[in-house]
Structure formats: structure tokens, C-alpha cells
C-alpha positions as CSV (number, residue, x, y, z in Angstrom):
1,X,111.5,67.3,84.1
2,X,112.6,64.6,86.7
3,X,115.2,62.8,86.8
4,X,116.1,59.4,87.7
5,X,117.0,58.3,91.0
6,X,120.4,57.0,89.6
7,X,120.5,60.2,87.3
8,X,120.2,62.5,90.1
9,X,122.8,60.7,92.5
10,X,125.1,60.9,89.2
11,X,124.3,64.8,88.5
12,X,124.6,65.5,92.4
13,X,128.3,63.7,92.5
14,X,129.6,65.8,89.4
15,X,128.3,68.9,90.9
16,X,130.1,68.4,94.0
17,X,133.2,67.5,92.4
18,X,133.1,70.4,90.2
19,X,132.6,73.2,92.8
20,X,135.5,71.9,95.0
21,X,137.9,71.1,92.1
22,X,136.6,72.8,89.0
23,X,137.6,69.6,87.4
24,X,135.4,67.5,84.7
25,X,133.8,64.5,86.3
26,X,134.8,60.5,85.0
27,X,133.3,57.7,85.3
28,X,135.7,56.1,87.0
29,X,135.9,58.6,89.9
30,X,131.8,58.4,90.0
31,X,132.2,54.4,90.4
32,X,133.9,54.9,93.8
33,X,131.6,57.5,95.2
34,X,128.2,56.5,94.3
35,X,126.3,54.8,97.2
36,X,125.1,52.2,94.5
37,X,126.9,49.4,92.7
38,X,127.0,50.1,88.8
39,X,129.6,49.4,86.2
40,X,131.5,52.4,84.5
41,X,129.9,51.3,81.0
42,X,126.3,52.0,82.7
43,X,127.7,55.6,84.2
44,X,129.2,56.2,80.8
45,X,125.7,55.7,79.3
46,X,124.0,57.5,82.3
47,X,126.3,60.7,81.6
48,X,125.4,61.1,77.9
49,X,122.1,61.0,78.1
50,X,122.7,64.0,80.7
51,X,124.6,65.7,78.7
52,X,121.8,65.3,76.0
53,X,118.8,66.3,78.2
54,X,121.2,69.6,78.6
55,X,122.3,68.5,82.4
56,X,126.1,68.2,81.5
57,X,128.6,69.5,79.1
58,X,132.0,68.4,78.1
59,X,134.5,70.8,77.5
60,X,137.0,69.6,75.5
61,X,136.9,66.0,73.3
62,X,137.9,62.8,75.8
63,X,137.2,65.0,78.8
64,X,134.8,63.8,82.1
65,X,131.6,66.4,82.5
66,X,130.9,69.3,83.8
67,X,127.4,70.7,84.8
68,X,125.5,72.9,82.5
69,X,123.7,75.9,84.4
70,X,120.7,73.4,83.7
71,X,122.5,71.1,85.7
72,X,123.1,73.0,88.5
73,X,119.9,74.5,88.3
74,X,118.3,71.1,89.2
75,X,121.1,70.4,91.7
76,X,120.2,73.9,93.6
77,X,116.4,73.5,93.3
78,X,116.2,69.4,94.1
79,X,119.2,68.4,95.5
80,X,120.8,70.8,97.4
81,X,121.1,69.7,101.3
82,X,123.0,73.1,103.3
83,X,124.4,73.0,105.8
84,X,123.8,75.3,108.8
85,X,126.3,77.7,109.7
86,X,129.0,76.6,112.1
87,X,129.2,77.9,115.5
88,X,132.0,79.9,114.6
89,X,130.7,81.3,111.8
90,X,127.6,82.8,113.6
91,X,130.0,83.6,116.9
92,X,132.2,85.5,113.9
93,X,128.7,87.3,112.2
94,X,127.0,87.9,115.3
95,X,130.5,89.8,117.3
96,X,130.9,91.5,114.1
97,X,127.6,93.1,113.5
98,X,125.3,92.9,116.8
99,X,126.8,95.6,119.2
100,X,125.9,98.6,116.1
101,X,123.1,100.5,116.8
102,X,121.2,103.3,114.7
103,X,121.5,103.5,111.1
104,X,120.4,100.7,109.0
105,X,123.7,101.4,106.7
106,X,126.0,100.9,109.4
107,X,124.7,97.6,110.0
108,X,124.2,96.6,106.4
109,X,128.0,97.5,105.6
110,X,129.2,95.5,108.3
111,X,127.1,92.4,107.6
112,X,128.3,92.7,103.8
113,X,131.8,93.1,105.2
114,X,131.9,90.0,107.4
115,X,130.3,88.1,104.8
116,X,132.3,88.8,102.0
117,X,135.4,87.8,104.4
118,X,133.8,84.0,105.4
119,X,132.6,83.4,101.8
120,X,135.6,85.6,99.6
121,X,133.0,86.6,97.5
122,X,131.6,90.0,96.8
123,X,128.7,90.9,98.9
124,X,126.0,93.6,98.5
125,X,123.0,94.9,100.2
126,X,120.3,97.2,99.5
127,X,119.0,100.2,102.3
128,X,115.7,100.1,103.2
129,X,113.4,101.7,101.6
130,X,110.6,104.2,103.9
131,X,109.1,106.6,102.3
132,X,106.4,106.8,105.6
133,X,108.9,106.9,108.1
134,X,108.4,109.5,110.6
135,X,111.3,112.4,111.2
136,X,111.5,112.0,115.0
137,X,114.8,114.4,115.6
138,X,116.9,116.9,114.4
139,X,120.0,118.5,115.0
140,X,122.8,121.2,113.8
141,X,126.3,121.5,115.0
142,X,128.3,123.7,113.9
143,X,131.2,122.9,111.8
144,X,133.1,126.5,111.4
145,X,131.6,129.8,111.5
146,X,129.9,129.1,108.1
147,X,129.1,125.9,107.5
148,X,126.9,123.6,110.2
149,X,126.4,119.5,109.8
150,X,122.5,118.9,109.7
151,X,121.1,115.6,111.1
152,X,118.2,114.2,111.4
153,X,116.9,110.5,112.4
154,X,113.7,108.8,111.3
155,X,111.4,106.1,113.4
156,X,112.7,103.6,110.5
157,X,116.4,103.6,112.7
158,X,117.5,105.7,109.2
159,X,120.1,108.5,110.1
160,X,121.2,111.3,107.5
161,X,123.5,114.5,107.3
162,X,124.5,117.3,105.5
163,X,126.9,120.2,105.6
164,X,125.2,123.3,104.8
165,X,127.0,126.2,104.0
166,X,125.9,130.0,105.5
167,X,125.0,133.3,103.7
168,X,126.5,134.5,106.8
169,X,128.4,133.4,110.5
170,X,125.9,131.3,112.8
171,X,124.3,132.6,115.6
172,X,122.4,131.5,118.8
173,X,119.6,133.3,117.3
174,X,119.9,131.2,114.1
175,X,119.8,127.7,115.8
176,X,117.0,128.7,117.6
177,X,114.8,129.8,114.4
178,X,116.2,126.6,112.7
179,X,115.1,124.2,115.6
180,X,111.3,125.9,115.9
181,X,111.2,125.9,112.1
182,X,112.0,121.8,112.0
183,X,109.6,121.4,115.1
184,X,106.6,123.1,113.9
185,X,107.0,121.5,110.2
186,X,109.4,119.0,110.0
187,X,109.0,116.4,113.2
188,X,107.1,114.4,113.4
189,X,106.1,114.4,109.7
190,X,107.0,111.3,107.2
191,X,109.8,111.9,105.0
192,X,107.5,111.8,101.6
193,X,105.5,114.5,103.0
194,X,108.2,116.8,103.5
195,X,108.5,118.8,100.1
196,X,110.3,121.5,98.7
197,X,107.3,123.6,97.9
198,X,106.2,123.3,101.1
199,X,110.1,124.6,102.3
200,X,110.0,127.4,100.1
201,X,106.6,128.1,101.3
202,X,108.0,128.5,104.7
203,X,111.0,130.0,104.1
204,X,109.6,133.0,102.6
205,X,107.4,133.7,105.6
206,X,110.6,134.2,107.7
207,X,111.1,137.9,106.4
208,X,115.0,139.0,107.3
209,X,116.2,135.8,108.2
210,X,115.1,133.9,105.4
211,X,118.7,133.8,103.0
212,X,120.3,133.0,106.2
213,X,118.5,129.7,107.2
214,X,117.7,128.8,103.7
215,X,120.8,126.6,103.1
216,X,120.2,124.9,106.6
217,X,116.7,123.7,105.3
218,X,118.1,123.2,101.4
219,X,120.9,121.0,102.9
220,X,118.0,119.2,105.6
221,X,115.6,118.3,102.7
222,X,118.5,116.9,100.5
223,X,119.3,114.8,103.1
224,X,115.4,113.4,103.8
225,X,115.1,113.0,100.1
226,X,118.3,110.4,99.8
227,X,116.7,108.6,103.2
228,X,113.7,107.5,101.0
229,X,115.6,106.1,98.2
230,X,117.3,102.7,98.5
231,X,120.7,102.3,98.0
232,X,123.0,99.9,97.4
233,X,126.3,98.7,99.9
234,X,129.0,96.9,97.9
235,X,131.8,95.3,100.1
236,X,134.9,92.7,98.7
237,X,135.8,93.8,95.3
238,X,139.1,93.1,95.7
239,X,138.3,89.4,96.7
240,X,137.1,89.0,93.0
241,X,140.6,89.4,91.7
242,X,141.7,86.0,94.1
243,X,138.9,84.0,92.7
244,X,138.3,82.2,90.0
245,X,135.9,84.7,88.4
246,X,139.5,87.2,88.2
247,X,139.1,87.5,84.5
248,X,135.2,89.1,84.7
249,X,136.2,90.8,87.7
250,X,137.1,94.3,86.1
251,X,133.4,93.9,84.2
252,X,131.8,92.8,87.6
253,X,133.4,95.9,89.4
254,X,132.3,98.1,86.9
255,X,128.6,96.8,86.9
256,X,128.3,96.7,90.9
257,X,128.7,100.8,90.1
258,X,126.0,101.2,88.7
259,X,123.2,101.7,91.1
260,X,120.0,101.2,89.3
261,X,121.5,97.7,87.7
262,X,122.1,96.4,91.2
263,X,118.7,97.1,92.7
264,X,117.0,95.8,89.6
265,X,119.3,92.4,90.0
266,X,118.1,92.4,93.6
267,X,115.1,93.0,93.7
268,X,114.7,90.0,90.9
269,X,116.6,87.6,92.9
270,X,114.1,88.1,96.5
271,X,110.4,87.6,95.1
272,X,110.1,84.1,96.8
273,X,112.9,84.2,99.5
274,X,116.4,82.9,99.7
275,X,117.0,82.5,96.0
276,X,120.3,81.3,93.7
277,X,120.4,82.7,90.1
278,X,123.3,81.0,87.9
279,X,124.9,82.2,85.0
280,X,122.8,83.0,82.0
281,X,119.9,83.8,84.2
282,X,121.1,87.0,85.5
283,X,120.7,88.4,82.6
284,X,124.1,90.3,82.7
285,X,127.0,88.9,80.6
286,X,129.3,89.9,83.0
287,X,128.0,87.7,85.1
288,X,128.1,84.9,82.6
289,X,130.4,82.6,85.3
290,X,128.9,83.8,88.6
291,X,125.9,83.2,90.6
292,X,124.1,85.7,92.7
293,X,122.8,84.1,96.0
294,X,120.4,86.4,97.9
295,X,118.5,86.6,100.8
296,X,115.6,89.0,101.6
297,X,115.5,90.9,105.2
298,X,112.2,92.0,107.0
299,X,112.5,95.0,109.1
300,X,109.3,96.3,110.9
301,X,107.2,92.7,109.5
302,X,108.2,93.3,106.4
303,X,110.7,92.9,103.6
304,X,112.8,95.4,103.5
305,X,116.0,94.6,101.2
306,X,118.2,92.0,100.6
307,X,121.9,90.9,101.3
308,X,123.3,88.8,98.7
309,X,126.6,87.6,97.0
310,X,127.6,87.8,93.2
311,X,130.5,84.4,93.5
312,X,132.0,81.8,90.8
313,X,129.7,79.6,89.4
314,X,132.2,76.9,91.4
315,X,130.7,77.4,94.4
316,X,130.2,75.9,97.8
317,X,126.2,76.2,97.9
318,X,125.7,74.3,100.5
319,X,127.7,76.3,102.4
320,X,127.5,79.8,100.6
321,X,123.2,79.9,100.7
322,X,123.0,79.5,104.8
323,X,125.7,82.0,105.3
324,X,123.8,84.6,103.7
325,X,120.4,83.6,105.0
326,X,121.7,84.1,108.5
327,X,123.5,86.9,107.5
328,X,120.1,88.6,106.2
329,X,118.6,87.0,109.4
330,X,120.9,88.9,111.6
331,X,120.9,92.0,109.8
332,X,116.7,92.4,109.6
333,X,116.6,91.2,113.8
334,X,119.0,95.0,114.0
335,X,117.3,96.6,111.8
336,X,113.9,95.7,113.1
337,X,114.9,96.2,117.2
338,X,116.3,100.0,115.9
339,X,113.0,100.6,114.4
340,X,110.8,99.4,117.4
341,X,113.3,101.8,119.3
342,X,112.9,104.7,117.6
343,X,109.0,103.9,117.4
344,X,108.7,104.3,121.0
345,X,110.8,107.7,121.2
346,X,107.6,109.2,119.3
């Protein structure tokens, strides 16, 4: 439903109040910002038919007005005007995160990281998810004379590794069986196709030598498996305790643990783009006073994850929603140059 002109320039005022003070709105404060000239009897009137329609709510007898998630559910879908980012703020994002190269996490930690500080919220990302990305390299170095760190790289800019502990103490010989092994059946395959049947399969035509690389390509495929599974990055949960959501934060901590919860919050909140889910709607009732603003990032042309922030329902929207678009922005430009770079290595 639509509101009013006058009803809207009412709701927008209260709203703004409200996230800078936490304070219910009066009329008389309204009076002396509205752009219009109307008498505190008419605002009065004005205000309880909001709070009727579900706009506004009053929290305790004689107070001013608060909005509803209704209410701020209009504001953020009608009247919401962000701001951009300040040059300082994308001088801060952009020296913070734009010098790391290679693996997508790296990047995606530091851009939760620097947002979490400008915002003092708690911010989150999800990894990319490629199942079709192409190994393009592997390596072992050896850790002790049992154990050897296996890495390998992918053309999505994705980097993984593994310690694998040895039947027995490495050898030249022993590398050199491992690196034809990976280049005759590993390189320059996708990540899904690489399976453990077809490892086994392999391993067993080694004869001798077979126990003793076996935990080199055990440890290899672990590592390929968790690179096709997206993740989640959480960063500020101590910032939670400072806000004004410190009563939920132990419940908010404890939910951001969970893995499958968070991607399934995500991935609701980026269907159609920068989004802002308040309240009730995330379904969660830990998150019963927050809002999670989130932001897709492509990678490759496409949408690859999503950056976001769970903050107090008392939030600076207009500021909070830009800061994590350009933040997502950022991110996916890294993300993407890494992948054209390790495209043309193949």
C-alpha cells in the first residue's frame, strides 16, 4: 500500500530519528523538521493512523513512535536515498584489500574485516562456489621427513592445502611419482571430476609405491573436495558486544557458527541484488533486532557469493547499504582479475 505524501515525509523523519537516537519520535520534534507547515494536532492524527496501518508502534503509554519492521520496510524499499561512500572510505577499502592476490578467501576475509571496522557491525561472506574449475598446478614441500604440505591452485584464483602424513621418509624418487601422477590425472581436470574411485583406481596400478604416495593423493583430494564447497568468512564478533544488539550477541555468535544456517540466510538475502532483510524476516529469532544487509559479488560474469552485515535494527542505512555494495564491488573486481589470471596460465 502507498502512502501519503505527508505520511511518507512523517514515517521518513521518525525513521531517521530512530536510527541515530533510538529514541521514540513526537510530534513536536516532527513540527520542526518537516519541510511542510502542519500543526502538531494534524501530526498527532497523521501518526495514529500509522501506527494503525502497522507503520509505527509505541512502546510504552505517552511515549512518541517508533517504526515497526513494516515501517522500515517501506522506508528501505521507497524512501531510502544512500549515500555513496566517502572518499575516505573507499581510499580505506580499496588500500585494505586491493594489493592481495590469489585465493578468493584471502580477499574475502579482508574485505569482511575492513568492513566490519567502518560499519562496527559483524560482517560475513560466502567462498565461491566452482565445481568446473580447472586444477592448473600442484605442489608438495616437504614439511619433516614424514609429513609434506600439498597445494594445489585452480583457474577459479581458489588455493588449497594439506599436510599429509607418510608411510615412510620422502624421497626424490617419491616427488617425482607424485608430480607425474597429478600431471597425467589431476591437471588440467575440473575439481568435480576428480574422484576417489578414480584415485583408488590409480593408486593401485602403482605396485610398491602405492602405501607410500597414498596419503599424498588422500590428503590432495581432501583438499579439491573442500575447494568446491562454499564457505562461509565471519569477521567482528566482538563488535556485537559494543552495539546495541549486546544482549542477542551471544545467540548471534552462536548462530554465525553454524555453517549451513549462514549460507541458507545468504543465499535468501542476494536473489535480486543489494537487499536489506529486517527483523522478523530473517526468519531467525536471534536476529529478532538486527538486519542483514547484503550484497551479491560476480566473479568470472557471474554471481558468485555475497558479502553482507547482520547490524541493529538502529541502523545508518543510508550509509550501511553503499558500504557493503562497494565492498562486494571491490571484492568480485579481485576475484574476477585472479580468475582471468589463472585462465590464461592454462
Amino acid at each position: 500500500m502507498e502512502l501519503s505524501k505527508r505520511k511518507e515525509m512523517i514515517l521518513a523523519a521518525i525513521v531517521e530519528f530512530y536510527v541515530k537516537t533510538g529514541e521514540p519520535v513526537g510530534s513536536k520534534y516532527l513540527v520542526s523538521v518537516l519541510p511542510i507547515t502542519v500543526s502538531s494536532a494534524t501530526i498527532r492524527n497523521e501518526m495514529a493512523e500509522l501506527s494503525e496501518m502497522g507503520y509505527l508502534e509505541q512502546p510504552y503509554t505517552s511515549a512518541g513512535r517508533i517504526p515497526s519492521d513494516k515501517g522500515l520496510r517501506y522506508y528501505t524499499d521507497r524512501l531510502l536515498k544512500p549515500f555513496s561512500p566517502s572518499p575516505t572510505e573507499m581510499m580505506r577499502i580499496s588500500g585494505s584489500i586491493d594489493h592481495f592476490e590469489g585465493d578468493a578467501r584471502v580477499i574475502l576475509a579482508e574485505s569482511c574485516e575492513v568492513l566490519s571496522e567502518l560499519t562496527g557491525t559483524l560482517a560475513l561472506a560466502t567462498t565461491p562456489f566452482y565445481p568446473d574449475a580447472v586444477i592448473n598446478n600442484v605442489q608438495l614441500l616437504p614439511m619433516s621427513k614424514r609429513s609434506a604440505l600439498v597445494v594445489f591452485s585452480t583457474s577459479a584464483g581458489v588455493f588449497r592445502s594439506r599436510i599429509a602424513k607418510l608411510q615412510t621418509e620422502t624421497d626424490y624418487a617419491l616427488y617425482e611419482l607424485f608430480y607425474n601422477v597429478c600431471a597425467a590425472n589431476i591437471i588440467g581436470n575440473t575439481c568435480g571430476a576428480v574422484t576417489r574411485a578414480a584415485l583408488q583406481t590409480v593408486t593401485a596400478s602403482l605396485g610398491a609405491r602405492a602405501l607410500d604416495i597414498s596419503p599424498l593423493l588422500v590428503s590432495l583430494y581432501e583438499a579439491i573436495g573442500e575447494s568446491t564447497q562454499a564457505d562461509v568468512i565471519v569477521k567482528g564478533q566482538p563488535r556485537l558486544l559494543s552495539s546495541s544488539l549486546h544482549t542477542d550477541a551471544p545467540r548471534i555468535i552462536e548462530f554465525t557458527a553454524g555453517k549451513d544456517q549462514l549460507l541458507k540466510l545468504l543465499q535468501e538475502n542476494i536473489s535480486a541484488g543489494p537487499k536489506i532483510s529486517i527483523g522478523s524476516e530473517n526468519g531467525y529469532s536471534c536476529l529478532r533486532n538486527a538486519c542483514v544487509i547484503a550484497s551479491p559479488y560476480k566473479a568470472g560474469g557471474h554471481e558468485a557469493g555475497a558479502i553482507a552485515v547482520i547490524a541493529p535494527i538502529k541502523t545508518d542505512y543510508a550509509r550501511v547499504l553503499p558500504l557493503v555494495k562497494y565492498v562486494s564491488d571491490v571484492a568480485g573486481e579481485l576475484i574476477s582479475g585472479n580468475l582471468d589470471t589463472n585462465n590464461g596460465k592454462d
